[in-house]
C-alpha positions as CSV (number, residue, x, y, z in Angstrom):
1,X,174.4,72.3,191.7
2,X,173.0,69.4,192.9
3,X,170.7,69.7,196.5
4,X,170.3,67.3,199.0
5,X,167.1,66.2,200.2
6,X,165.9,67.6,203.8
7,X,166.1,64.3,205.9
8,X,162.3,65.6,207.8
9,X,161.3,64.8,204.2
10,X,162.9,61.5,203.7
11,X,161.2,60.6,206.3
12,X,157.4,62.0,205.0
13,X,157.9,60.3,201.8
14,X,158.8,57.0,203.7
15,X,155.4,57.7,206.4
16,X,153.2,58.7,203.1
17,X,154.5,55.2,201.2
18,X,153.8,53.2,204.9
19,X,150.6,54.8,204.7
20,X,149.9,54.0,201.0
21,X,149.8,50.5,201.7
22,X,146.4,48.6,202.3
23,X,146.2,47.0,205.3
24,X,144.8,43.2,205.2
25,X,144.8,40.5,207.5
26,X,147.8,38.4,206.9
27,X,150.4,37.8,203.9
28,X,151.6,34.4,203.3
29,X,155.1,34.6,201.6
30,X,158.0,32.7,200.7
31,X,155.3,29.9,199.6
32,X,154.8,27.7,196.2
33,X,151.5,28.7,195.3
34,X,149.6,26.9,192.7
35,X,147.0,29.4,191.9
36,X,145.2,27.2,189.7
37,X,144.0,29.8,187.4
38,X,143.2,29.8,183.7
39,X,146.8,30.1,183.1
40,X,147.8,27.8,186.1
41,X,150.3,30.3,187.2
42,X,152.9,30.2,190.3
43,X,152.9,32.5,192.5
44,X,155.2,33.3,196.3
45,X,152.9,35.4,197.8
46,X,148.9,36.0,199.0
47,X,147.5,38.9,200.5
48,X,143.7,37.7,202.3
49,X,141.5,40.1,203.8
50,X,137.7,39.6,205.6
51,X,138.0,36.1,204.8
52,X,138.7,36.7,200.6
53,X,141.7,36.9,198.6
54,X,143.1,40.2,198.0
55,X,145.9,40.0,196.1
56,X,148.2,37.3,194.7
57,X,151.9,37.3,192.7
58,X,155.5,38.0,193.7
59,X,156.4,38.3,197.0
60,X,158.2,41.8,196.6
61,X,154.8,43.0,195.0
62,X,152.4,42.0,197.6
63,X,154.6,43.0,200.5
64,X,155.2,46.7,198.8
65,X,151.6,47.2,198.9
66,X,150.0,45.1,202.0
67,X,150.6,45.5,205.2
68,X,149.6,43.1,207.8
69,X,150.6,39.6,210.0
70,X,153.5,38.6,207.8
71,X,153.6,34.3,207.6
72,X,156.4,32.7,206.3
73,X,155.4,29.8,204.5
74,X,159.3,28.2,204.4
75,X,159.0,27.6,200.9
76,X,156.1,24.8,201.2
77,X,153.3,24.2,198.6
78,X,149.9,26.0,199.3
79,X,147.3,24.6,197.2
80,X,143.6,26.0,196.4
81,X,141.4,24.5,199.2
82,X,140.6,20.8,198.5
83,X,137.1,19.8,196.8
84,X,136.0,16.2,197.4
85,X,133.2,15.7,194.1
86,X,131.4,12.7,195.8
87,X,131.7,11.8,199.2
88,X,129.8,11.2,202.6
89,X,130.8,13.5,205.4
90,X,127.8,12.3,207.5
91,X,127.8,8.8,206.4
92,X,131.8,9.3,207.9
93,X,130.9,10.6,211.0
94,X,128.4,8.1,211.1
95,X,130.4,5.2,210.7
96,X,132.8,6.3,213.6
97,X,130.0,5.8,216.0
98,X,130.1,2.1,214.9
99,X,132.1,-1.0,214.6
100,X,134.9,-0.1,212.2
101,X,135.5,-3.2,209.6
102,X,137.9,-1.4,206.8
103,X,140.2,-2.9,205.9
104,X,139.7,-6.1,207.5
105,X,141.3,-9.6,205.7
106,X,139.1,-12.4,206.6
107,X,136.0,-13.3,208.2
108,X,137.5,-14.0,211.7
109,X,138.9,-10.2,211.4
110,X,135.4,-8.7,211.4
111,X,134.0,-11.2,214.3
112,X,136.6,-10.0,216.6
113,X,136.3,-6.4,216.0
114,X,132.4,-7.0,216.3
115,X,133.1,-8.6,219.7
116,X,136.0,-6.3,221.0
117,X,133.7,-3.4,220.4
118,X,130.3,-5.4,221.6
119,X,132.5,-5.9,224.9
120,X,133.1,-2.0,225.4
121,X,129.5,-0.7,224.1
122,X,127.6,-3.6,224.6
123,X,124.8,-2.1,222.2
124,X,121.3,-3.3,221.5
125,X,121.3,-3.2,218.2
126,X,125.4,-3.9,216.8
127,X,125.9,-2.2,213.5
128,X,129.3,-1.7,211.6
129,X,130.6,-0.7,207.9
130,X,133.5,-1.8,205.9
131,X,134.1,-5.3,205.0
132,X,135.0,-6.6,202.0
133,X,134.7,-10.0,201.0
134,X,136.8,-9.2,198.0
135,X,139.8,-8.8,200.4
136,X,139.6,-12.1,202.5
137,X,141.3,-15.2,201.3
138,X,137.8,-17.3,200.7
139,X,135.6,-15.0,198.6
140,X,132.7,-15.7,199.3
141,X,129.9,-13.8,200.6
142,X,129.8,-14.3,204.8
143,X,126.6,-15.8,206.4
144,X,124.0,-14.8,208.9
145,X,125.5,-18.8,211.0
146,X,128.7,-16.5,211.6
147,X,127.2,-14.0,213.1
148,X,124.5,-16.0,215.5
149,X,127.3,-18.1,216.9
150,X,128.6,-14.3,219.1
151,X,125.0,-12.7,218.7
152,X,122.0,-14.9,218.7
153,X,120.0,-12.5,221.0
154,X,121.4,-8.8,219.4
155,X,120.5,-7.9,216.3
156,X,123.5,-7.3,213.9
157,X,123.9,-5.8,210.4
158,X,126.8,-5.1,208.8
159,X,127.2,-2.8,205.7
160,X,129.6,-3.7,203.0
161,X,132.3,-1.3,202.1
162,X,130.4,-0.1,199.0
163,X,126.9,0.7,201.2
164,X,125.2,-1.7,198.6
165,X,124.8,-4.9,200.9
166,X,124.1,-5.8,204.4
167,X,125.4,-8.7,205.9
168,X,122.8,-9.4,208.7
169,X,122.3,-12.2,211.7
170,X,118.8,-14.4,211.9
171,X,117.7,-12.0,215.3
172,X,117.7,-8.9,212.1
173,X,116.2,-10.9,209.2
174,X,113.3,-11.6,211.7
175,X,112.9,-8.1,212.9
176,X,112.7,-7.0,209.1
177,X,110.4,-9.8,208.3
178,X,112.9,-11.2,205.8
179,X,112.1,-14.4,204.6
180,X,113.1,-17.3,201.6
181,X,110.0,-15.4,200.0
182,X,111.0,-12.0,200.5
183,X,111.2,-10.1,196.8
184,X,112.0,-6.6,195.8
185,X,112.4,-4.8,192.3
186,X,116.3,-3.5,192.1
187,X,118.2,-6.1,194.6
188,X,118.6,-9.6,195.7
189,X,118.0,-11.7,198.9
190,X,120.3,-13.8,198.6
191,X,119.2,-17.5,199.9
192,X,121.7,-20.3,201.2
193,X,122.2,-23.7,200.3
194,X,119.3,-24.8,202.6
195,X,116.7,-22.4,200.5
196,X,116.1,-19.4,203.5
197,X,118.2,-16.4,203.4
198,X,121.8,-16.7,203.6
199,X,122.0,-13.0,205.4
200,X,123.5,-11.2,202.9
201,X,120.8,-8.7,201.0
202,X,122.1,-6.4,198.2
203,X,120.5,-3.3,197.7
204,X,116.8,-2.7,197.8
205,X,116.2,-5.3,200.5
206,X,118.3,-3.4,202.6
207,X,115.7,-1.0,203.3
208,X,113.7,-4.2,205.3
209,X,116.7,-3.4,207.6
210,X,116.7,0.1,207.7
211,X,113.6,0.1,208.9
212,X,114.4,-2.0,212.5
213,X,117.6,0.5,213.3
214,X,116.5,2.5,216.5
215,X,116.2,6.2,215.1
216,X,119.3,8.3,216.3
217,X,118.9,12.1,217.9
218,X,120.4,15.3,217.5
219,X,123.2,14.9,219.3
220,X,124.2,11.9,217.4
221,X,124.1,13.7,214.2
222,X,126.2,16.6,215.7
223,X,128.7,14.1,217.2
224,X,129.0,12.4,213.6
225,X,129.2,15.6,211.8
226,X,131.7,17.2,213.6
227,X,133.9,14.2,214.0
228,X,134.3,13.8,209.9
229,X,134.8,18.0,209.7
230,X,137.9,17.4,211.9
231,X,139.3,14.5,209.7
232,X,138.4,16.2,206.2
233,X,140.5,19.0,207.4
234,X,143.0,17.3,208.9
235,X,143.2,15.8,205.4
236,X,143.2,19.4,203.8
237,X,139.4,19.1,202.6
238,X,137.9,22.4,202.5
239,X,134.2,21.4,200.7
240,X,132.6,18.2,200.4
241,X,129.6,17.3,198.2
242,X,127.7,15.2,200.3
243,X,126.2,12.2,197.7
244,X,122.2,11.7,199.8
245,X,121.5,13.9,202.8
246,X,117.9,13.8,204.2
247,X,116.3,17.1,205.0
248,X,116.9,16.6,208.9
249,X,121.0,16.3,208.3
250,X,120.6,19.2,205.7
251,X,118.8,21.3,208.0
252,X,121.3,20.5,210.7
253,X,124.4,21.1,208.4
254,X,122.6,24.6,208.3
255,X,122.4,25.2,211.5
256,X,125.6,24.5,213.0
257,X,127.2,26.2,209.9
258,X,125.2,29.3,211.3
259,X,126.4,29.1,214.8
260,X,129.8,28.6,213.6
261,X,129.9,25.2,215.2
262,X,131.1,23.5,211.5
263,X,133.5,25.5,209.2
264,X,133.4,23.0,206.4
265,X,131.9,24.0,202.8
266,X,129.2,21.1,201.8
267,X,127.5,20.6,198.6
268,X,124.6,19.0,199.6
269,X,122.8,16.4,197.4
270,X,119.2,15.4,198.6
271,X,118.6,12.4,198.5
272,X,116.1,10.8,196.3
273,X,113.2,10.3,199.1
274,X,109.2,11.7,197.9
275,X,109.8,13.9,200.8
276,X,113.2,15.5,200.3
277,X,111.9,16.4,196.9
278,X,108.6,17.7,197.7
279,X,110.5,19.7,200.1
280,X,113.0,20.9,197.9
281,X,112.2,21.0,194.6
282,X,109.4,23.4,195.8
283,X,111.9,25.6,198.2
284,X,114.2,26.0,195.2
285,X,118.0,26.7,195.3
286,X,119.5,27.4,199.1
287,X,122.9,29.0,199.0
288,X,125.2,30.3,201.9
289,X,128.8,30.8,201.8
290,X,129.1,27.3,203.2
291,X,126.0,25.5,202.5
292,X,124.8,24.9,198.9
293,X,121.8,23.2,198.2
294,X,120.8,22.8,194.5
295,X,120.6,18.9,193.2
296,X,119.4,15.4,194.0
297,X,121.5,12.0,194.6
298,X,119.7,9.4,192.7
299,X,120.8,5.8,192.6
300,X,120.1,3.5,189.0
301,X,122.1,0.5,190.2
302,X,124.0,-1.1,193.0
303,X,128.2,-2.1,193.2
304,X,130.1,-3.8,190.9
305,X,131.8,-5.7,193.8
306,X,128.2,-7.1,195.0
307,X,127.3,-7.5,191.7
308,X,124.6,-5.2,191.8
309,X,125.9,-3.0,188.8
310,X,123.3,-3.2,185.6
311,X,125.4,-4.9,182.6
312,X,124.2,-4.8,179.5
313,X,125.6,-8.6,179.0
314,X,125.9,-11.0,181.6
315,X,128.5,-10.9,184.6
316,X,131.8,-13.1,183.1
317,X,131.8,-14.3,186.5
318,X,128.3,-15.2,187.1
319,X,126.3,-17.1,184.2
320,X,122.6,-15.3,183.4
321,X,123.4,-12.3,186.1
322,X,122.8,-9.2,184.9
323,X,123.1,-7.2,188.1
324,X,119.8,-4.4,188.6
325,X,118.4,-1.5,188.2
326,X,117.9,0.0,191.5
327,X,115.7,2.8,189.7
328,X,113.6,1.6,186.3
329,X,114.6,3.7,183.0
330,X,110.9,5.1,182.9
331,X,111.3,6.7,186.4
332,X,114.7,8.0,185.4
333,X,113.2,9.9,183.3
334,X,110.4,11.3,185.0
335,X,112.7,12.3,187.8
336,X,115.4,13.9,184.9
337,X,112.0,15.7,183.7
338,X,111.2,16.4,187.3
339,X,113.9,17.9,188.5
340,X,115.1,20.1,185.6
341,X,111.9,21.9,185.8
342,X,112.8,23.0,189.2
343,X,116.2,24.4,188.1
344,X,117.8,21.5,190.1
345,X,121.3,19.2,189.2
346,X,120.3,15.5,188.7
347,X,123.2,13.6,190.3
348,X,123.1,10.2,189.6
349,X,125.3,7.0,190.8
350,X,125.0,4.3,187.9
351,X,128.3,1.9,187.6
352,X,127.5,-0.6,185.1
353,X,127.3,-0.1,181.2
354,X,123.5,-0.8,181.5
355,X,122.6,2.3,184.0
356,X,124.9,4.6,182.4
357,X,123.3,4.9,179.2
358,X,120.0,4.6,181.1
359,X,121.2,7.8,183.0
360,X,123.3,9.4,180.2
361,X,120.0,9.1,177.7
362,X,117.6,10.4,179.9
363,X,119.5,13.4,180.7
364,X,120.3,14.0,177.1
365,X,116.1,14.3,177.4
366,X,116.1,16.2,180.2
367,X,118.8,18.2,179.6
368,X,118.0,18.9,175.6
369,X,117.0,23.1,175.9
370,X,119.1,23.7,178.8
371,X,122.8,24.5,178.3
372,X,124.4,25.1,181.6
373,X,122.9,22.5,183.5
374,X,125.8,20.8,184.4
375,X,124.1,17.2,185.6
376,X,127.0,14.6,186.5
377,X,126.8,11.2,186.5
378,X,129.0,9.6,189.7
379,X,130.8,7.1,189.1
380,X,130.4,6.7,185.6
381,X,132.4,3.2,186.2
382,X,131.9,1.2,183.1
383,X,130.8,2.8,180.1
384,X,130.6,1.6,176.5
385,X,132.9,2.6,174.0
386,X,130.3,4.4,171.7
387,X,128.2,5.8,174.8
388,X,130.9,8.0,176.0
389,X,130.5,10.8,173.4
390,X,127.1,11.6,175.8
391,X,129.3,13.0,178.3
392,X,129.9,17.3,178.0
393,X,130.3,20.1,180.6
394,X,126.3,19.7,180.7
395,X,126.7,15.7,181.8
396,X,129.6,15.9,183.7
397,X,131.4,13.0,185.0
398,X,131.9,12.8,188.6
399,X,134.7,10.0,189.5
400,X,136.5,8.5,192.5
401,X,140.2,7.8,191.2
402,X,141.1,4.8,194.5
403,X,138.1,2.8,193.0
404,X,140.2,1.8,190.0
405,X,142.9,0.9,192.3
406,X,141.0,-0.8,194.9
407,X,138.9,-3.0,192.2
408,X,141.5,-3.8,189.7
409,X,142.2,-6.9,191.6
410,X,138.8,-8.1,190.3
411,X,137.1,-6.3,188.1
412,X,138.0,-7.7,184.9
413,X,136.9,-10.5,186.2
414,X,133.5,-9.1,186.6
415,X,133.4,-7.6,183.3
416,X,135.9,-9.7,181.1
417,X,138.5,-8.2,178.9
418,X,136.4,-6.1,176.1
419,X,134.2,-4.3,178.9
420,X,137.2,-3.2,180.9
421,X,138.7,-1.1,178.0
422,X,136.1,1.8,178.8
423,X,135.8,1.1,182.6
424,X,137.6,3.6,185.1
425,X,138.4,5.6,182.0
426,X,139.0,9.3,183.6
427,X,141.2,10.1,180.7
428,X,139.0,8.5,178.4
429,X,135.7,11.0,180.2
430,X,138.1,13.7,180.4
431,X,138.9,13.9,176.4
432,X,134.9,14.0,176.1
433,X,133.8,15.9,178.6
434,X,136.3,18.5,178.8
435,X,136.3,18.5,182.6
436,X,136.1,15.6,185.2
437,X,135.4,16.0,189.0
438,X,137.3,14.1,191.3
439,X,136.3,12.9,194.5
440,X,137.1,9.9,197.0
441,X,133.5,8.2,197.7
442,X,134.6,8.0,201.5
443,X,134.0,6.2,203.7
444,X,134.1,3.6,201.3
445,X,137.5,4.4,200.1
446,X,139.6,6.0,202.8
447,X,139.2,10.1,203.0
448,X,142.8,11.2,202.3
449,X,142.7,13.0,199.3
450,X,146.7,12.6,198.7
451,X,145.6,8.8,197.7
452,X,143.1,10.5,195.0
453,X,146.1,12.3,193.4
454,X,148.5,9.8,193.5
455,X,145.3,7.1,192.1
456,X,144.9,9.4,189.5
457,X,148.1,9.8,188.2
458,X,150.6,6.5,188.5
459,X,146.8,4.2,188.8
460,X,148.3,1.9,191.6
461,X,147.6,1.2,195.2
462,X,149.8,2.4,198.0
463,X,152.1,-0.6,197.6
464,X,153.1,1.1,194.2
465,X,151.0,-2.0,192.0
466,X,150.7,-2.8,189.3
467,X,154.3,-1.9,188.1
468,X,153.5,0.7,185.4
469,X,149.9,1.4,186.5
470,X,146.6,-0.2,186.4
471,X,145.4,0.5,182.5
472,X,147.9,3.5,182.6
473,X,146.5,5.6,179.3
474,X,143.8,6.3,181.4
475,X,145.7,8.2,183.7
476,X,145.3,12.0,184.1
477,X,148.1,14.3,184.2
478,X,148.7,16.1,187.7
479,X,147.4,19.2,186.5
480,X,144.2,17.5,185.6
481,X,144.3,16.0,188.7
482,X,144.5,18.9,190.5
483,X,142.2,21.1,188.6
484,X,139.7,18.1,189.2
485,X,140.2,18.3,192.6
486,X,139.7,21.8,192.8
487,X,138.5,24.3,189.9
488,X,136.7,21.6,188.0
489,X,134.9,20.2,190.9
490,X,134.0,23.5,192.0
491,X,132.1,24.6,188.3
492,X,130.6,21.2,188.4
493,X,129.0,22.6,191.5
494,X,128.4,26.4,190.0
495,X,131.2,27.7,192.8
496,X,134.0,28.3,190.4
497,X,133.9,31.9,190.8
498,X,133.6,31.8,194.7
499,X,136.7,28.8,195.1
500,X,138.5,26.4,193.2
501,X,141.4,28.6,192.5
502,X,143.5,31.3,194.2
503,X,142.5,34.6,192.6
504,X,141.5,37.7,194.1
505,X,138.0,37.8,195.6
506,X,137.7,34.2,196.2
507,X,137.7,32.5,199.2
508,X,140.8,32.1,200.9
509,X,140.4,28.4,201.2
510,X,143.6,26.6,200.9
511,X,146.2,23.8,202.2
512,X,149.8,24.2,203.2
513,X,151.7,20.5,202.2
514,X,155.2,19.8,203.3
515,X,155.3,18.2,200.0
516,X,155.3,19.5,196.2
517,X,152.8,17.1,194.7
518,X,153.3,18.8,191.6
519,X,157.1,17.8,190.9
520,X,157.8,15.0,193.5
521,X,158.9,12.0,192.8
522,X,155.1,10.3,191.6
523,X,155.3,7.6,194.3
524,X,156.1,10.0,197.1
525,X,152.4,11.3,197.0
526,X,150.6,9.5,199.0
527,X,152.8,10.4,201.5
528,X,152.1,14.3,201.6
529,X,151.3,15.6,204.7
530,X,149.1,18.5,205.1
531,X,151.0,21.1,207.6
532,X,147.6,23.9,207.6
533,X,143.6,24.0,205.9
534,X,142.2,27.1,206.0
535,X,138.7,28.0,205.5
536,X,138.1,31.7,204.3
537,X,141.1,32.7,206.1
538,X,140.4,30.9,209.2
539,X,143.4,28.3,210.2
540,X,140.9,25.0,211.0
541,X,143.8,22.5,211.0
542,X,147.1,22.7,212.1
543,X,149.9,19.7,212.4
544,X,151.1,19.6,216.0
């Protein structure tokens, strides 16, 4: 005979099952997670607890055993936190302090921003970043006459969109003592038709400059670093490597990381001063949960666009130039030596054919009895065919996808059409290397990371050019992409088993997109919108 259950114990079982259940912070459910793990699985639902992942798979499995705020994700992609590889957060920040000249088309563009924003600041010393003389309709490099005709009394020096020239006024040149005789190892000052300088200096003279900018304070750093934290994450950036921080910004990152006053993750490269590295090298590795602080940004040449990259043959656009090196081969590798004794990552920027093998051989030095030392080379922008089998996840290459697609408009030109065949070639560095880190270079490419993806994959601008792609079997797949802008990035910064992925006990960094960049239609990307970043569970961004 068969016996009904007592309800007073229908309804133990049910409390002892509630009860059964671990409690966590909040469930997302109803989502399209990429969990980017080794199997790059889907998943619907996340548990997160304390800041970490607890628990992810199907919906009906995580809600049987979690308890906690339930969020409905509406069916919308979450993806693993975004990684930018190379990029400038302070530089960023920085750079919204000034005179804003991206994206301007002429010459007459820049003057009236300078004087618009002259008008409202009226400054004593008027600087700005952005411009392009690659973009204007006369391509030419600007003069110091333009600038003296608005500002003969205020000193004015303008950075190009690459951070490898200055385009300065007479009042500047003769602050920084630059002259028709002025000459420095590893850039140019470049001299007008009359024999004195024209105002434009590439590279190393640069520094001349540097030195006459009135120093900034504390609060101007906090200002700049807490203005680019709110557009990374408005952008779905969860960590940025930072390419050349001076001890002071470092220090400062630090700080306000500790008092909770910046909730971004930074991988911070020191930059290549005597200082930083006497500091460093000798302190040895700093790691927090947001602050990592293990390698140093070296520079071996200047831009392509400025023709500052180190060619192994002449430009094809410039008879006899050969660009420079902005750091000799022999000190590349007693800084390679240097720093692998002290455990650190050499991170070095090298665009032309000529620095990259400078770079890739002496790391291969450097590098030759240590296995997991995971160097990268940034940029890696034009490589020889036969110097590419260098590359390994022990030289990694570090690459900005929107440089392809800003400089396609010219760069063969620069390089002719033999050279171009191994220049922006991701797919090419990925074969080799097994692993490519992906990053945007902002702020001289624009921060969204959407326009890395979409770069990455179709290789056109955001008008959709070239029909077919810019040298498309260089193109990575989306799953490369994303990996690169996530797990990839992160081992190239030993982090992959603290982010980079969404698995339990990681960080629960991620981004909510009202867009499936996965399966979308591939010229729809660009246009993904990031609805939510979080930060080890913390909601930093949200889309009013």
């Amino acid at each position: 005979m068969k016996r009904s259950i007592p309800f007073f114990l229908l309804l133990l079982i049910a409390l002892t099952s509630c009860g059964q259940k671990e409690a966590v912070d909040f469930i997302i459910t109803n989502a399209t997670i990429y969990t980017v793990d080794d199997a790059f699985n889907r998943a619907e639902a996340m548990a997160i607890k304390d800041g970490k992942i607890v628990k992810v798979g199907a919906a009906s499995e995580i809600e049987s055993a979690y308890s906690g705020n339930r969020m409905d994700a509406n069916g919308k992609t979450v993806l693993p936190g975004l990684i930018d590889a190379h990029a400038h957060l302070y530089n960023l920040g920085v750079t919204l302090q000034q005179v804003n000249l991206v994206g301007t088309q002429s010459k007459h563009e820049v003057l009236e921003r300078l004087v618009a924003f002259q008008n409202e600041k009226n400054s004593n010393y008027l600087l700005g970043r952005g411009w392009d003389q690659n973009d204007w309709e006369v391509k030419e490099f600007p003069t110091k006459e333009d600038l003296d005709s608005l500002f003969p009394d205020v000193p004015v020096a303008l950075t190009r969109i690459d951070g490898h020239a200055y385009w300065a006024n007479s009042k500047a040149l003769a602050m920084a003592g630059v002259t028709s005789e002025t000459k420095m190892d590893g850039g140019e000052v470049v001299l007008g038709t009359d024999g004195s300088p024209s105002g434009i200096l590439i590279d190393s003279p640069m520094s001349l400059i540097r030195s006459t900018i009135p120093p900034v304070n504390k609060a101007y750093n906090i200002a700049a670093l807490k203005d680019a934290e709110r557009i990374c994450f408005e952008l779905g950036l969860t960590t940025i490597n930072d390419a050349g921080l001076s001890q002071e910004v470092i220090e400062l990152i630090g700080e306000l990381q500790q008092n909770g006053e910046l909730k971004m993750r930074v991988y911070a490269m020191a930059s290549n001063y005597p200082e930083n590295l006497d500091h460093f090298l000798s302190k040895g590795i700093i790691k927090t949960d947001r602050l990592n602080v293990r390698s140093v940004k070296v520079y071996a040449d200047g831009a392509l666009g400025s023709r500052g990259a180190a060619l192994k043959e002449p430009y094809s656009d410039k008879h006899g130039h050969f660009g420079a090196m902005i750091t000799p081969m022999n000190e590349l590798q007693r800084l390679a030596q240097r720093i692998a004794k002290a455990g650190y990552q050499m991170n070095t920027h090298a665009i032309g054919d000529s620095s990259n093998v400078s770079v890739l051989k002496a790391y291969q030095e450097a590098l030759k009895d240590k296995e997991d030392a995971r160097w990268k080379v940034e940029h890696a922008q034009v490589v020889s065919i036969q110097d590419f089998d260098y590359f390994s996840k022990n030289i990694i290459p570090s690459v900005q996808p929107t440089h392809a697609t800003s400089d396609m408009y010219w760069a063969e030109d620069r390089v002719g059409n033999e050279r171009i065949k191994g220049a922006y070639a991701y797919k090419t560095l990925l074969n080799k290397a097994g692993i490519v880190a992906l990053g945007t270079d902002f702020p001289v490419e624009k921060v969204n990371p959407m326009h890395t993806f979409y770069a990455a994959v179709a290789r056109k601008d955001l008008d959709h050019y070239p029909e077919g792609g810019f040298r498309p079997e260089d193109a990575l797949s989306r799953e490369e992409t994303l990996k690169g802008m996530t797990i990839w990035a992160a081992y190239s910064n030993f982090e992959e088993t603290e982010k980079g992925s969404l698995e339990p006990g990681k960080f629960a960094d991620f981004v909510i997109l009202d867009t499936d960049i996965m399966t979308c239609p591939e010229d729809d990307i660009p246009n993904a919108k990031v609805l939510a970043t979080y930060v080890g569970g913390e909601k930093v961004f949200e889309a009013q």
